[in-house]
C-alpha positions in Angstrom: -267.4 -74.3 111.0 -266.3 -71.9 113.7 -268.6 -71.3 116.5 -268.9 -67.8 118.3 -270.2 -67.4 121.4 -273.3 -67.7 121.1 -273.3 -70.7 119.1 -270.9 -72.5 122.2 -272.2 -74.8 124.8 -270.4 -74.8 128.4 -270.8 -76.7 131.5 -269.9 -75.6 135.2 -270.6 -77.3 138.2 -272.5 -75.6 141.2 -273.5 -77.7 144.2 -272.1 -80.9 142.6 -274.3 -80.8 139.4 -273.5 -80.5 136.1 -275.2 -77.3 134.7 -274.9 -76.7 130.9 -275.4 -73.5 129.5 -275.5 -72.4 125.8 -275.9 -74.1 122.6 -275.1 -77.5 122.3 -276.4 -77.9 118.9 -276.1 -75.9 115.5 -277.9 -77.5 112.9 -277.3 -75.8 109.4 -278.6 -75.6 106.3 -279.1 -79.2 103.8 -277.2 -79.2 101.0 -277.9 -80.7 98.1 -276.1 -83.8 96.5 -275.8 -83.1 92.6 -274.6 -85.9 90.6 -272.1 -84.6 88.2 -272.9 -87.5 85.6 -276.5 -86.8 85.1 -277.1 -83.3 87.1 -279.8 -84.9 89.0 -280.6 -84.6 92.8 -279.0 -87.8 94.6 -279.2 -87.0 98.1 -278.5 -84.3 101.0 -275.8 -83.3 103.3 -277.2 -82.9 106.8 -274.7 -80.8 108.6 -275.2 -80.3 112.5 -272.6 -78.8 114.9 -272.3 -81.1 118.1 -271.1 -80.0 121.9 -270.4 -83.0 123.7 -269.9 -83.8 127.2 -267.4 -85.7 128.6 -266.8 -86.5 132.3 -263.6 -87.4 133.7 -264.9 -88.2 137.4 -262.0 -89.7 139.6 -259.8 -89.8 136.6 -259.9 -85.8 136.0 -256.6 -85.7 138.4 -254.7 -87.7 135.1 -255.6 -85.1 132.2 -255.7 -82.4 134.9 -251.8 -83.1 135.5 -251.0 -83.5 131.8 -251.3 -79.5 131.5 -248.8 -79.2 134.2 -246.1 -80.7 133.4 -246.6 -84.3 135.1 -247.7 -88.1 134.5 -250.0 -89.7 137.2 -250.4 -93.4 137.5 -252.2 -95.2 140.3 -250.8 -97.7 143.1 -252.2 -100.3 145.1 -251.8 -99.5 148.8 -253.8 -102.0 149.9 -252.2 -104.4 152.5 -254.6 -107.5 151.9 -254.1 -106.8 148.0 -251.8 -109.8 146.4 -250.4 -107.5 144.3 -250.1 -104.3 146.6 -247.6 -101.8 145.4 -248.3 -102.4 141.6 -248.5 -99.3 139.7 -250.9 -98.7 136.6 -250.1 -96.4 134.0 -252.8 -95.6 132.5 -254.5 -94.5 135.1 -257.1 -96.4 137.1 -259.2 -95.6 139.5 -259.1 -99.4 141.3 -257.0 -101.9 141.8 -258.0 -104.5 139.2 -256.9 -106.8 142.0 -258.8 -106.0 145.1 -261.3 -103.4 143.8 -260.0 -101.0 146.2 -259.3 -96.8 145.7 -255.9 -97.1 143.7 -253.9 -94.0 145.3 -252.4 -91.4 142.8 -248.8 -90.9 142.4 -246.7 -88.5 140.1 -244.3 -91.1 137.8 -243.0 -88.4 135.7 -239.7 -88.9 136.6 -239.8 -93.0 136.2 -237.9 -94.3 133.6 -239.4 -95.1 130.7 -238.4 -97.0 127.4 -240.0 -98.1 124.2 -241.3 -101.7 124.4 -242.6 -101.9 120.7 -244.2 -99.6 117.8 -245.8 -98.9 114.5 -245.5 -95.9 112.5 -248.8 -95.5 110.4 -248.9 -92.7 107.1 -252.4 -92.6 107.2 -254.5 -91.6 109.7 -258.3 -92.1 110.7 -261.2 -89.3 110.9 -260.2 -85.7 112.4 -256.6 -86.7 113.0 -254.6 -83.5 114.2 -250.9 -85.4 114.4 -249.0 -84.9 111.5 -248.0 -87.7 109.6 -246.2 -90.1 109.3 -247.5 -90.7 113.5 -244.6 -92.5 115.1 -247.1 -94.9 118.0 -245.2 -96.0 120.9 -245.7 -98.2 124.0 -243.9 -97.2 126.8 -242.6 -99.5 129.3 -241.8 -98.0 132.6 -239.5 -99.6 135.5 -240.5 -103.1 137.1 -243.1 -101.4 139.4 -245.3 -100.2 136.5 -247.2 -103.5 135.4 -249.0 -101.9 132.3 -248.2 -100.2 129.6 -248.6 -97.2 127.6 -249.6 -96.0 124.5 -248.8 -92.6 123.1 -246.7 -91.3 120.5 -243.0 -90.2 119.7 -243.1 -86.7 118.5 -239.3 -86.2 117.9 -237.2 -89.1 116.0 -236.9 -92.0 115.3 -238.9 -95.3 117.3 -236.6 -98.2 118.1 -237.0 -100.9 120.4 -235.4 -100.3 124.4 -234.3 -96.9 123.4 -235.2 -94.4 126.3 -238.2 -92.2 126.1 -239.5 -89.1 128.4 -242.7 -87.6 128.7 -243.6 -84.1 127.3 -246.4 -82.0 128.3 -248.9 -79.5 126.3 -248.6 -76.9 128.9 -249.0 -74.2 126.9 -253.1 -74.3 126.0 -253.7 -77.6 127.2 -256.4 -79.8 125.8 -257.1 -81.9 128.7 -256.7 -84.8 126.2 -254.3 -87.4 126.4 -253.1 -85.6 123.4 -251.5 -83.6 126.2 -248.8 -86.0 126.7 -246.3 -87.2 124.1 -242.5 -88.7 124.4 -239.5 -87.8 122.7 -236.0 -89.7 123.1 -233.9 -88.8 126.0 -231.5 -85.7 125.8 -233.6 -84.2 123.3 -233.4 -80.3 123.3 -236.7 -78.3 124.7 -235.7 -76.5 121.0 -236.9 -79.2 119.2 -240.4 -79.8 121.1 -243.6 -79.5 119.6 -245.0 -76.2 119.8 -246.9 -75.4 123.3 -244.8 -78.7 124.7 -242.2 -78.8 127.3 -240.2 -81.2 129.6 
């Protein structure tokens, strides 16, 4: 069901509080369950309309950054950390390490390659890829000591070939379905709709 306006919950923030306004909730009507077999009542459908919340806190800068056009990771800058200078992508907040304020950095430009993946033709619950989705993990240079999942919206997946990121920044959905990689000297002509380099 589409919502109008009236029927859509928002959230702004004024003197650092959340403050929801509008309908978070749109129960309709039960419908009955008929059995077919007998024509007798078997049940009802209980249909409700949900707004939900979802805070991003430190790591809004991430999906933020996916609507412009670039992929943030997080470093350790600590100088007491073992394992200062490691990057994380995805994001963190802290250092696993030391627990310390990781500091954001743009790695869009890194490169990037395809470290394993698994193409799946079926899909769970309100999947919007179409099929068959093409799961990637993406291994970036040395400094990067995780690894990403996303998907490979143009092509083929094979091991060590050499991926870059796209961006929805056209509409973006603040989602890490904002991001997706395509193989390397692929034509802006052949992005995804609302995607570019």
């Amino acid at each position: 069901m589409v919502k109008n306006e009236n029927e859509k919950g928002f959230v702004d923030i004024i003197n650092g509080r959340y403050k929801p306004r509008g309908t978070f909730h749109v129960p309709e009507a039960n419908q009955p369950i008929i059995n077919k077999d007998t024509g007798k009542l078997a049940g009802v459908t209980n249909p409700r309309d949900m707004t939900y919340i979802h805070s991003y806190g430190s790591e809004a800068i991430f999906f933020e950054s996916l609507g412009k056009g670039k992929l943030i990771a997080s470093r350790c800058d600590n100088d007491k950390c073992e394992t200062k200078g490691s990057i994380y992508e995805p994001f963190r907040i802290f250092c696993p390490d030391c627990l310390r304020r990781a500091t954001p950095i743009d790695i869009s430009d890194k490169p990037a390659t395809i470290h394993s993946f698994i193409v799946t033709h079926r899909s769970g619950a309100f999947n919007s890829l179409p099929l068959p989705i093409k799961f990637i993990n993406v291994e970036f240079d040395k400094e990067v000591v995780t690894i990403l999942m996303s998907v490979l919206a143009v092509g083929e997946p094979e091991i060590g070939n050499i991926v870059v990121p796209i961006f929805r920044t056209k509409a973006p959905t603040y989602t890490i379905m904002d991001l997706m990689f395509v193989p390397e000297g692929t034509p802006e002509s052949e992005l995804p709709e609302g995607f570019t380099f």
